[in-house]
Structures are given as C-alpha cells and as structure tokens.
N, C-alpha and C positions, 0 to 999 in steps of 0.2 A: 286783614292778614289771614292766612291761610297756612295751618300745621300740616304738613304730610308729614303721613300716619305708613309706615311702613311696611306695615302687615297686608299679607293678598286679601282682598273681602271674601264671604262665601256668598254662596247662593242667598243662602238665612240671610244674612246680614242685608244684602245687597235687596233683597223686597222689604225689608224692614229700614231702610233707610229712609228719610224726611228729609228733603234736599230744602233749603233756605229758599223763598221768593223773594223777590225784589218785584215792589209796587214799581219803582220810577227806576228808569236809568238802564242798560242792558241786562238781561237776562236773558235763557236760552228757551223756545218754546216748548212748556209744561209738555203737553201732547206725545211730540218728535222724542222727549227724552225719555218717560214716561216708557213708551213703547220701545226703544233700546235697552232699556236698563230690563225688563221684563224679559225678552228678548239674551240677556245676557245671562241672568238668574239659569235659565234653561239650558243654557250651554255648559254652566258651571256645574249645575246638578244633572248634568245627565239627558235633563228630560224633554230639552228643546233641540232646534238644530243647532249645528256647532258655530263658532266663534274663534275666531286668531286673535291676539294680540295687536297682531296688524290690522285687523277690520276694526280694534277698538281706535286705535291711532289714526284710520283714517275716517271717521266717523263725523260728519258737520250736522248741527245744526242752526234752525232757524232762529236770528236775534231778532226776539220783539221790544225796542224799545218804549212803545205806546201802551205795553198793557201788562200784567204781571208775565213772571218767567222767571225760571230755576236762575239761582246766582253761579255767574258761571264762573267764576273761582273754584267752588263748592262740586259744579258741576265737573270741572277738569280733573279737579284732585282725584274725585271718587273712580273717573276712567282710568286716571294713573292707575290704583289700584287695585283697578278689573282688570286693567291689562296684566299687571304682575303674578296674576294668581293665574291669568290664563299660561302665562311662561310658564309659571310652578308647577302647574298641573300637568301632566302627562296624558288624561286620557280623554280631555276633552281639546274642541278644534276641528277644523275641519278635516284636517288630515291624519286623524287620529285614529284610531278605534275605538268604534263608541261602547258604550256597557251595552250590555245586552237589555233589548226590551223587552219588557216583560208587560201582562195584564196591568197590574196593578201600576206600574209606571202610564201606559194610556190611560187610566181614568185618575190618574190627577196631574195631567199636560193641563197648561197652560198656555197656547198660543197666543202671540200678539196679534194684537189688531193690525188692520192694514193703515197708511197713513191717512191722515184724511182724505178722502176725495179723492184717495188710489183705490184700483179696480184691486177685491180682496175675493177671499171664495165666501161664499156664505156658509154659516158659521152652521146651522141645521144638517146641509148636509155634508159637512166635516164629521161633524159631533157623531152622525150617522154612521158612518166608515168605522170610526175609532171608538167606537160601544162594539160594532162587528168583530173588530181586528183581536179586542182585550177579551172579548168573548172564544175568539177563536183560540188566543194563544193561552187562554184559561184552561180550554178545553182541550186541547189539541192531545191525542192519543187516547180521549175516553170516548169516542165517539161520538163528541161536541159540534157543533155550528162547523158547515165548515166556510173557509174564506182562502182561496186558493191565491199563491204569489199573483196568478194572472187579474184573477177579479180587483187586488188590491192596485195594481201596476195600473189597471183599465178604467179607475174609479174617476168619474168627471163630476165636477162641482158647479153648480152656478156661480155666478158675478157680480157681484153688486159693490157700490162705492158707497155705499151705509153700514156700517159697522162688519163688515168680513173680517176674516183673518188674514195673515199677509202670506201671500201667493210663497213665495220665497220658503218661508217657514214650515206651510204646510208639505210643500212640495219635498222638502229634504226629511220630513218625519215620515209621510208617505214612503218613503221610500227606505227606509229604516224600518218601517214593517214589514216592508215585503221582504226585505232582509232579514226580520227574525223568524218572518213564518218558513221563509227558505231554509233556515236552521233548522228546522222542528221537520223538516220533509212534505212541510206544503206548497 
C-alpha cells in the first residue's frame, strides 16, 4: 500500500529521495528513472531544462522483471507529486520564463546522462563551453573572457554512447546561455 503524500516535492527533496528496490517481481529500470528524476530536480530548481507536468504524465519506463528495479508503486506516487509542484510552480516548464542564469548557476548544473547506448555529447566538451560561458557571464562588463551569443549558438560537441550527456538537455541549457549573454549585450 502506498500513502500519497500531498505536498509538491522540491528539488532538495526529490535528489534526496531513496526510491524502494524490488529484487523479484516488476519494478521500473533504476537507470531510465534515475536519470528522469535528475533531469526533473533541474527543472524544479532552475538549473536544468524545463519540464511540464505533462512530460511528467507522459513519461514510461522500462519494466525489468528479471533483475532489481525502483518499486513502481513508490515510483508513481513520487511523479504524482513532481507533477503537482510542477503545476504549482509558475516559473519553471517549458513555456515558462526561466530565472535568469547566472555564473554561479553553470558551475553547479547538473546534466543528465544520455540513456544507455543513446548517442549523448561528450561530457569534456560540455564541461568546456560551460566553465567559458560562467566565466563569461562572471566577467561580463570588466573586461572578462569574452564569449559572444554567436560562439555559444555555434558550439559543436562530440558523440559518443559511453557516458555523454543527453543531447536534449544540453541543447536547451545551451541555448539558455546564449539567452543570458544576449541580456548582458553579448
């Protein structure tokens, strides 16, 4: 049996969550979930790309019945209540207006991983960009680094299906900088 819990989760809450395993019998794959709920943390704080409600509701994952995996009881309920905070919340979502980014928001992003064995960017030169970009917008009007909308819009990453970040993710944060350096007049 399963209590829902009525309150929205936060970000905090939601990385500090311990979702129950189930050895035997249906559970959802650790991994798949793992990397959503991560993925949703960032949306709720700000510091990932955005998230609806409705991308929570329509969200599947993989049942392994043969091997451990999140109890998905455990695992539903907590979406119910991702979903509700993302209702509640006003300024996060896709169609939202995001908070403004700032330096210190880039160096402590979190992107998720790309799925297994999905084509991700490589994480080095991610990491690369986004040390530039928090540099830039650190600096911006002391006569700091610069990093212009163009260079950040024109930024190509390698490929790889070993541990990258997920294309998706990075693609909308990418573009969230170039939107803040375009504030700042770069």
């Amino acid at each position: 049996m399963h209590v829902l819990v009525s309150t929205p989760i936060t970000a905090a809450e939601l990385r500090g969550t311990e979702l129950p395993v189930r050895r035997f019998g249906e559970g959802y794959d650790v991994a798949e979930v793992d990397a959503f709920l991560q993925r949703a943390a960032g949306a709720l704080d700000g510091t990932g790309p955005g998230l609806t409600s409705d991308d929570v509701h329509a969200v599947t994952f993989t049942q392994v019945p043969w091997r451990a995996g999140y109890d998905v009881g455990a695992v539903d309920d907590l979406l119910d209540r991702l979903a509700d905070a993302l209702r509640r919340t006003p300024r996060v979502g896709r169609h939202a207006a995001a908070p403004v980014l700032t330096a210190a928001d880039l160096r402590a992003v979190h992107l998720p991983g790309a799925a297994l064995l999905a084509p991700g960017y490589v994480r080095e030169d991610v990491d690369a960009l986004l040390r530039r970009a928090a540099s830039a917008l650190a600096h911006r009007g002391a006569g700091g680094p610069g990093l212009s909308v163009d260079d950040v819009r024109a930024a190509r990453f390698g490929s790889t299906r070993r541990g990258g970040y997920d294309v998706a993710a990075v693609d909308e944060l990418v573009e969230r900088v170039a939107h803040a350096l375009a504030d700042l007049g770069g």
